[in-house]
DOTORTI-368858 format. One line per field, with one value per residue: residue number from 1; z, y, x of N, C-alpha, C in turn. Coordinates in steps of 0.001 Angstrom, whole numbers. Atoms other than C-alpha are relative to their C-alpha. Layout:
N
seq	NUM,... $
nw	Z,... $
nv	Y,... $
nu	X,... $
caw	Z,... $
cav	Y,... $
cau	X,... $
cw	Z,... $
cv	Y,... $
cu	X,... $
***
This chain:
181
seq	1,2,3,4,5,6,7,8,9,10,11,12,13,14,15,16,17,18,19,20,21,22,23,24,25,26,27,28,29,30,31,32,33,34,35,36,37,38,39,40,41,42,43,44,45,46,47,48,49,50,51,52,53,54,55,56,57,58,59,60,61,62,63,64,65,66,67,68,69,70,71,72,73,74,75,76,77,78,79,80,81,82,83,84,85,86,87,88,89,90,91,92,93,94,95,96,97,98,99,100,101,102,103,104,105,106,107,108,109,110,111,112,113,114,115,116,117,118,119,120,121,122,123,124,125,126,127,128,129,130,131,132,133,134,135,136,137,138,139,140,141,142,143,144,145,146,147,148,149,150,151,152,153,154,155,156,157,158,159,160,161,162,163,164,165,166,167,168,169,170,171,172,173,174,175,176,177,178,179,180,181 $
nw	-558,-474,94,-1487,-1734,-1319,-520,1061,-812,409,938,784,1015,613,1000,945,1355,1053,1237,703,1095,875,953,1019,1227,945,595,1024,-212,1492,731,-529,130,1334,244,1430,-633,-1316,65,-161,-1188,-210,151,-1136,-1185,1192,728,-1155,-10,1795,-252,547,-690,380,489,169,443,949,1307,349,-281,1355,-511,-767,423,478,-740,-700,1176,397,-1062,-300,570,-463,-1378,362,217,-339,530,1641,1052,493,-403,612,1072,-723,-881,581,648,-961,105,1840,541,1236,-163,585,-961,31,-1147,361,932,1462,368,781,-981,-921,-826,-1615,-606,-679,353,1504,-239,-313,366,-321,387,-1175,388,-893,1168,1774,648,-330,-960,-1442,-552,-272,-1809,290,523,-1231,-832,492,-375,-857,-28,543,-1042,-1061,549,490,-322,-1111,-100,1436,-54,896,354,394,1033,323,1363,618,1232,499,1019,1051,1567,1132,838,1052,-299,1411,-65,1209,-517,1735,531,1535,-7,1072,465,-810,716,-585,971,-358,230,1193,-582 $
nv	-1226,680,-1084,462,-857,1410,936,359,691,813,-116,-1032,155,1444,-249,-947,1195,1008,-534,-618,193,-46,-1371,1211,1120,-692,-217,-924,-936,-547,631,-53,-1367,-49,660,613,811,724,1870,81,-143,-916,-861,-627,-1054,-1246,-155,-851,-1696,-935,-97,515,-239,979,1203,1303,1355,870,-1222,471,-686,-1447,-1269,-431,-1159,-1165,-528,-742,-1159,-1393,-219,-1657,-1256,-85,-825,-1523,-387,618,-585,-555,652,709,996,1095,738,319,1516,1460,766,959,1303,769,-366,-1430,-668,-1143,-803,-996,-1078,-895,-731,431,630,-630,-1451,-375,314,-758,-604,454,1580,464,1719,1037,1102,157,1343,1101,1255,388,-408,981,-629,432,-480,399,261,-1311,-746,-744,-1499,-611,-1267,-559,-694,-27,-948,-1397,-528,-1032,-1127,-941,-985,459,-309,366,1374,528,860,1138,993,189,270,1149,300,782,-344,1366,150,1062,1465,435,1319,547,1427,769,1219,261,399,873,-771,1063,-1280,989,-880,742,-319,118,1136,400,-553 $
nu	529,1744,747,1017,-402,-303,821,681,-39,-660,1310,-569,-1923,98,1164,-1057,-703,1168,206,-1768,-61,1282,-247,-279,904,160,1652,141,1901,421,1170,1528,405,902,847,-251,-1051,28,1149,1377,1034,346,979,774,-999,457,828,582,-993,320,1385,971,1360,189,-729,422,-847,1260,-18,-1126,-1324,-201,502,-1117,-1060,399,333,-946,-920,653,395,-603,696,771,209,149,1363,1126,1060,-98,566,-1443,125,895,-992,-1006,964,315,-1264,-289,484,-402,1636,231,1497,174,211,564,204,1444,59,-660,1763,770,-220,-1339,502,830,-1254,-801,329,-344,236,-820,-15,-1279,-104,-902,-623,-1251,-1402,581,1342,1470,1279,43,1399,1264,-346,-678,624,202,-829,-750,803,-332,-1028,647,1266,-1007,-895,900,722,1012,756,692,424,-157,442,-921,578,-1418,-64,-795,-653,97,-355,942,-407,634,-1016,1026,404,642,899,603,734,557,1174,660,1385,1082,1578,1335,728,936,1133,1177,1274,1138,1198 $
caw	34226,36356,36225,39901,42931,46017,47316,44481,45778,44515,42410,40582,39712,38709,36326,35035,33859,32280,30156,29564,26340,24876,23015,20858,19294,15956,14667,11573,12405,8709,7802,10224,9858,6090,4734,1663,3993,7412,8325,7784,11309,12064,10162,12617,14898,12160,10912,14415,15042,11260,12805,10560,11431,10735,10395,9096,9450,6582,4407,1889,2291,-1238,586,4030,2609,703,3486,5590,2621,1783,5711,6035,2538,3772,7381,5694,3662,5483,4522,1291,-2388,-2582,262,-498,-3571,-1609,541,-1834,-3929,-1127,-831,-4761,-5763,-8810,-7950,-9867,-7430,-8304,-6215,-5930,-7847,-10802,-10967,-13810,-12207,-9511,-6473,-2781,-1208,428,-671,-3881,-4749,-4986,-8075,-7046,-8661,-6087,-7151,-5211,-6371,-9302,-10463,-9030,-7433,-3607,-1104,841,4042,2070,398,4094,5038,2374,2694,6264,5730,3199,6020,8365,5879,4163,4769,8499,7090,3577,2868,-137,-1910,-3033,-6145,-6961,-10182,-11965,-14813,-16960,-19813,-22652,-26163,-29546,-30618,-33813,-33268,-36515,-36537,-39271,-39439,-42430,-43412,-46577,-47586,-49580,-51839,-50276,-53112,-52101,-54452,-53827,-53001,-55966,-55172 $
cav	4983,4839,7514,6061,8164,6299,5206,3613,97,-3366,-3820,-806,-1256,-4784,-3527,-501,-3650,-5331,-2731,-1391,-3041,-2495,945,-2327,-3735,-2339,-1062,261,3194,4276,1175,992,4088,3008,2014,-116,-1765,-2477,-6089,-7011,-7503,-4309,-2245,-1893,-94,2325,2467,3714,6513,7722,8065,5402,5569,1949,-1304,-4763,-7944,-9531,-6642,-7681,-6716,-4071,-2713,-2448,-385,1356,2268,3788,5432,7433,8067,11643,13384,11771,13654,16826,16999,15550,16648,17782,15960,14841,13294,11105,10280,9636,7041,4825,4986,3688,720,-163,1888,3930,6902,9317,11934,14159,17394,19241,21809,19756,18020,18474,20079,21346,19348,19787,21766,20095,16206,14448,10983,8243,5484,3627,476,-2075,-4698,-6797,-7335,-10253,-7545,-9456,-7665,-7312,-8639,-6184,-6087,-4937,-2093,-1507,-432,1223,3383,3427,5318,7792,8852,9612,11506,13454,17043,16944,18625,16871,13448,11184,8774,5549,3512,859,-31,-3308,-3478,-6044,-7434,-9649,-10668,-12030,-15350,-16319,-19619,-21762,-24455,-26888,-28849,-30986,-31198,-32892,-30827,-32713,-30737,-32367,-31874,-31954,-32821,-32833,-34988,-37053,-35358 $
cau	38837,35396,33019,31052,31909,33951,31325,29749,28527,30039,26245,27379,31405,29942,26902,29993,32188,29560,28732,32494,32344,28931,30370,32339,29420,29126,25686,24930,22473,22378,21077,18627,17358,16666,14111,15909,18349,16827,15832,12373,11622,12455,10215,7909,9998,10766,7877,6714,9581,8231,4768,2993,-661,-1118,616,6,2166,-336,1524,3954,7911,7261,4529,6426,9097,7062,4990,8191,10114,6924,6414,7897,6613,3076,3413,4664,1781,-760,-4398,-3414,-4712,-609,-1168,-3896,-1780,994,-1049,-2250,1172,2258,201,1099,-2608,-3113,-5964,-7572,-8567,-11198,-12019,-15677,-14835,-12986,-16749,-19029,-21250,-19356,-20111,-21328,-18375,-15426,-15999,-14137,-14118,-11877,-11443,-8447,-6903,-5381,-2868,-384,2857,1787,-693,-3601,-6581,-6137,-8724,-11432,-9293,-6372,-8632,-9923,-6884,-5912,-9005,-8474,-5325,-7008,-9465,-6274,-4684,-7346,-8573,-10175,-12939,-13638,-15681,-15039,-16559,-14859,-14894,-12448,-11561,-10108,-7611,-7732,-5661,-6983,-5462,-7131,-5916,-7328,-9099,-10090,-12544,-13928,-16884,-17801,-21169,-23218,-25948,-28936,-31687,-35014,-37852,-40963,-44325,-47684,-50342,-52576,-55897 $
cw	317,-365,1293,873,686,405,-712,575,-933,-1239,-729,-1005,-837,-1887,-1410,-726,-990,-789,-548,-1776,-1349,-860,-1352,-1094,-598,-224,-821,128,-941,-594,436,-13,-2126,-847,-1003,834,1447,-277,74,1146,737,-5,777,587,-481,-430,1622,344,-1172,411,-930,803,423,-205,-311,-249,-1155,-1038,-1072,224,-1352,1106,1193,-24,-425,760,515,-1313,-415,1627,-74,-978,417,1488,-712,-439,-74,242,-723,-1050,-179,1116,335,-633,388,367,-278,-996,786,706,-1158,-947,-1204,585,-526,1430,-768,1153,-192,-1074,-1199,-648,-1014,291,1234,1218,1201,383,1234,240,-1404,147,-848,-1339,274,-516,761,-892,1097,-1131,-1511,-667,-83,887,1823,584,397,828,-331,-767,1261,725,-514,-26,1391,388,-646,822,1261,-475,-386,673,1005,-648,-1529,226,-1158,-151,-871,-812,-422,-1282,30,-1380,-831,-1369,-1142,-1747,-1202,-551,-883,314,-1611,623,-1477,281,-971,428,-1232,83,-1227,-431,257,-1090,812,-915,635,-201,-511,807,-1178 $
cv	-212,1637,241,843,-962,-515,-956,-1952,-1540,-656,659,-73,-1108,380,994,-909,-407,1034,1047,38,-56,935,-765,-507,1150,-292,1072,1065,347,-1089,-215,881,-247,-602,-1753,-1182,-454,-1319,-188,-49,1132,1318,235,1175,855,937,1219,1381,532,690,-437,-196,-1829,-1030,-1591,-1006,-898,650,-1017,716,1247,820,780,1225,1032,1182,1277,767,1043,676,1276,884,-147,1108,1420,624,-622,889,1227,-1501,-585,-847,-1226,-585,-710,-1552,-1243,-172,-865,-1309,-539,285,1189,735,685,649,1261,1149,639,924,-513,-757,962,-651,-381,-655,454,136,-730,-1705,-202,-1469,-607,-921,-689,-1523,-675,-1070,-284,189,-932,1083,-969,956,-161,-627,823,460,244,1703,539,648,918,1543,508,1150,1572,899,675,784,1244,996,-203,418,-612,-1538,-36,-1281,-695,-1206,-1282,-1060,-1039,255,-1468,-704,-1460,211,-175,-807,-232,-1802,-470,-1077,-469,-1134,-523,-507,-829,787,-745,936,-1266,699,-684,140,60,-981,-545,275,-1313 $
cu	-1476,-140,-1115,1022,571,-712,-1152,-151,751,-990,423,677,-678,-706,1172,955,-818,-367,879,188,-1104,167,1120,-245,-427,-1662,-130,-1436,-483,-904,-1185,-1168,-928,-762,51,847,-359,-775,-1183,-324,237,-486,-719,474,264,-1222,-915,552,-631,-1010,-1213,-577,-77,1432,-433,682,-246,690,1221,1416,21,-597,338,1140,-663,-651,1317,803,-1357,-310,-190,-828,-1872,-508,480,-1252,-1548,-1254,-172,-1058,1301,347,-390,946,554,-450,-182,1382,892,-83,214,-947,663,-1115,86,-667,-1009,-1023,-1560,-83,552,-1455,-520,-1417,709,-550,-133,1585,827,-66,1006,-55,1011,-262,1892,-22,1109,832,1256,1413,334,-516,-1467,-733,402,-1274,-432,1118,1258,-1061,-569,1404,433,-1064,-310,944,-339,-816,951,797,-285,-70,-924,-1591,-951,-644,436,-993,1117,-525,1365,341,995,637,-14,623,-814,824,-979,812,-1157,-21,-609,-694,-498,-856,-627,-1607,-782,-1308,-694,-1327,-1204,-1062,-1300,-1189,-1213,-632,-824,-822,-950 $
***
C-alpha cells in the first residue's frame, strides 16, 4: 500500500521503498531516554533535550549521569537554595549553603556563600577547571538577583600508627676538679 499520489515521480516510489522497512528496526526509546541505561556517547544528546546548561567530555561517566538524572528537579527549581544543592550534588560536591539572613550578623541582603567539598570518584580533590565549572553552573542556577561567595573546602583522612624507636646510648659521669692555684 503507497501513500504517494499517481503522479508521484520514480525519485519518490524509489526513496518510499527504501524506507518501507525502517518502522523494523527496533529502538529502545525507554532506554534512551534514561539516564542509567543510555550509551555513553549519547549523553550529550540527552543531556541537551533535558536543557543541561553545560557539558564536558573531560567529565567522568558518574558525573555524566549524574548530571542528566538530576536535569529536570534542577530546571523545576531553578533559582531556588535546592537548586544550588542540587547542582553541586550533581557534580559529586558536598555544600553547606549559608543564606544572609542565617549569618551571624545577618548579612548584606540577597548574597550567601558557598563552602563546597569537591571529590572525584577515588575521593581525590578535583582540579580548578573542574571547580570552574562546577561554580559555573551555580551562577546559572542561582537566584538572578543574589551574589555568593565561594570557599572550597578539603577533607582529609589520617590515622595514628604507633611507631617505636630505640636508641642505645652509654652515659658517663664527667667530674670535673679544679685547678692547683
Amino acid at each position: 500500500m503507497t501513500l504517494l499520489p499517481p503522479n508521484a515521480t520514480a525519485l519518490e516510489r524509489a526513496v518510499e521503498t527504501s524506507m518501507a522497512r525502517i518502522g523494523d528496526v527496533a529502538v529502545q526509546l525507554r532506554s534512551l531516554w534514561n539516564p542509567d541505561t543510555c550509551p555513553v556517547d549519547l549523553l550529550p544528546y540527552l543531556a541537551w533535550a533535558l536543557s543541561i546548561d553545560s557539558w564536558s567530555s573531560g567529565w567522568s561517566e558518574t558525573v555524566k549521569r549524574a548530571r542528566v538524572r538530576q536535569a529536570l528537579s534542577i530546571q523545576r527549581s531553578k533559582g531556588t537554595s535546592a537548586s544550588v544543592r542540587d547542582v553541586v550534588a550533581s557534580f559529586g560536591g558536598v555544600v553547606a549553603l549559608r543564606e544572609w539572613w542565617q549569618m551571624t550578623p545577618p548579612g548584606e541582603p540577597h548574597t550567601f556563600s558557598l563552602v563546597l567539598n569537591l571529590t572525584d570518584d577515588t575521593g581525590t580533590p578535583v582540579d580548578a577547571a573542574f571547580a570552574d565549572a562546577v561554580i559555573a553552573e551555580v551562577y546559572r542556577t542561582k537566584p538572578v538577583r543574589s551574589h555568593f561567595t565561594f570557599s572550597q573546602a578539603l577533607s582529609a583522612t589520617a590515622g595514628i600508627v604507633p611507631v617505636a624507636a630505640a636508641r642505645p646510648a652509654t652515659f658517663a659521669r664527667l667530674t670535673m676538679t679544679a685547678p692547683a692555684a
